[in-house]
C-alpha positions as a printed NumPy array, in Angstrom:
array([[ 13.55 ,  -5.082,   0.836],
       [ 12.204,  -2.896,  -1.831],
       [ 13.85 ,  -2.756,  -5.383],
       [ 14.08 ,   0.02 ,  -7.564],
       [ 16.338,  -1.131, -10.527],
       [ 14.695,  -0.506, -13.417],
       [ 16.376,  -4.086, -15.15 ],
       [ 14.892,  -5.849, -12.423],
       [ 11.615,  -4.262, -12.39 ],
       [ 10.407,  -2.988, -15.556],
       [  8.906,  -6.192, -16.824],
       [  6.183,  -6.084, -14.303],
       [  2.985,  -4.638, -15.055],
       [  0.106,  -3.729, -12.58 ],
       [ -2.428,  -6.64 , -13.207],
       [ -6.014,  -6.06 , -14.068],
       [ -8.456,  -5.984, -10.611],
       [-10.855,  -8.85 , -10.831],
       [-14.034,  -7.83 ,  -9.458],
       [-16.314, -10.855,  -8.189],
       [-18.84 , -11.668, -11.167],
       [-22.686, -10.993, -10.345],
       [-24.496, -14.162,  -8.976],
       [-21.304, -15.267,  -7.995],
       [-21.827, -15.844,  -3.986],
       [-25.654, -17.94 ,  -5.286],
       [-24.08 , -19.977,  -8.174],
       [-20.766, -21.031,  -5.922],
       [-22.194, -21.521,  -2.446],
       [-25.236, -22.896,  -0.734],
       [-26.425, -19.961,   1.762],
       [-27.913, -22.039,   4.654],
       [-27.169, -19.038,   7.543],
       [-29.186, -19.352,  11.094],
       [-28.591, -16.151,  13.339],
       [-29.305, -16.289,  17.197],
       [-32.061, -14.322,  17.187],
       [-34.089, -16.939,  14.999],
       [-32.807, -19.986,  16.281],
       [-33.587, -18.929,  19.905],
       [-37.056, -17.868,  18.954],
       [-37.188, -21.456,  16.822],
       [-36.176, -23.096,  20.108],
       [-38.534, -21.449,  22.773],
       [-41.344, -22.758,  20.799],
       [-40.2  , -26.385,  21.462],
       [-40.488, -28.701,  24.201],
       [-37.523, -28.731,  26.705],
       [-36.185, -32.244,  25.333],
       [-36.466, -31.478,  21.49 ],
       [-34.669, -27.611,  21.924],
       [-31.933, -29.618,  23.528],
       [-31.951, -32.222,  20.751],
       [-31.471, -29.139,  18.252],
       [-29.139, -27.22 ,  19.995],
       [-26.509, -29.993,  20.269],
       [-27.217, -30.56 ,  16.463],
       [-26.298, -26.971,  15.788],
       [-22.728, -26.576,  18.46 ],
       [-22.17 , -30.829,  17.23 ],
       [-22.734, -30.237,  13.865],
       [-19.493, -28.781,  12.685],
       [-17.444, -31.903,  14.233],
       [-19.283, -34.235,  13.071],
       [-18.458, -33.071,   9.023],
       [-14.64 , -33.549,   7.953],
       [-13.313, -30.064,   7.381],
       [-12.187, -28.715,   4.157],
       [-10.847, -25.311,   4.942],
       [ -7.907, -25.076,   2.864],
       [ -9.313, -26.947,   0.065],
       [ -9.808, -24.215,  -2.659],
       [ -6.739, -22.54 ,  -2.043],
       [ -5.106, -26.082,  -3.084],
       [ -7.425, -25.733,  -6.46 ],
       [ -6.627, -22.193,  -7.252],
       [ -2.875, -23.355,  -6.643],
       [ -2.773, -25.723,  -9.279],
       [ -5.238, -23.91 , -11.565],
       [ -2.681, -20.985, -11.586],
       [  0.517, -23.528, -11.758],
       [ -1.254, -25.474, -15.119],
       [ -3.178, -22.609, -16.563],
       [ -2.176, -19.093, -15.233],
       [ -3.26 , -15.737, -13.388],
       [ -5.655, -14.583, -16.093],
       [ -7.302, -18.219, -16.717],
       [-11.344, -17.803, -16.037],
       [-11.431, -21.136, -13.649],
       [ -8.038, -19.857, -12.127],
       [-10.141, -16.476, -11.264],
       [-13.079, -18.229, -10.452],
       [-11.144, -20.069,  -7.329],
       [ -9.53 , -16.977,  -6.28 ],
       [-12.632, -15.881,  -4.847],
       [-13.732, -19.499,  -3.143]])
């Protein structure tokens, strides 16, 4: 449904575009990526036993950690209910 009426709509105004803040990704995540390339060229180097040992620690790894996907969405949630759309920390967890 799309609405035109100008009583209904005229109080909204485009919102300014937050762009993600330099350093952001470094000062907001730990970067700890492995691509297959390296990790099978870390593993041929290995005995047969200990490349076994590390690849079930890489495909085990992720259910062995309680997941928290959803988490930050919860946070910028409530940072928008208590403190609002243009609030720094509010921005800040839009781009978690």
């Amino acid at each position: 449904m799309l609405t035109w009426k100008p009583e209904i709509v005229s109080a909204f105004r485009q919102p300014e575009l937050n762009t993600v803040p330099q350093g952001f990704l470094l000062e907001n995540f730990d970067k700890q990526i492995e691509f297959l390339d390296s990790f099978s060229a870390k593993i041929s180097t290995m005995g047969e036993l200990e490349a076994e040992r590390e690849m079930h620690r890489v495909f085990v790894d992720s259910l062995l950690h309680e997941t928290r996907t959803g988490i930050y969405s919860n946070f910028h949630n409530a940072s928008l209910y208590e403190r609002g759309y243009a609030h720094e920390e509010t921005v800040r967890l839009a781009h978690m």
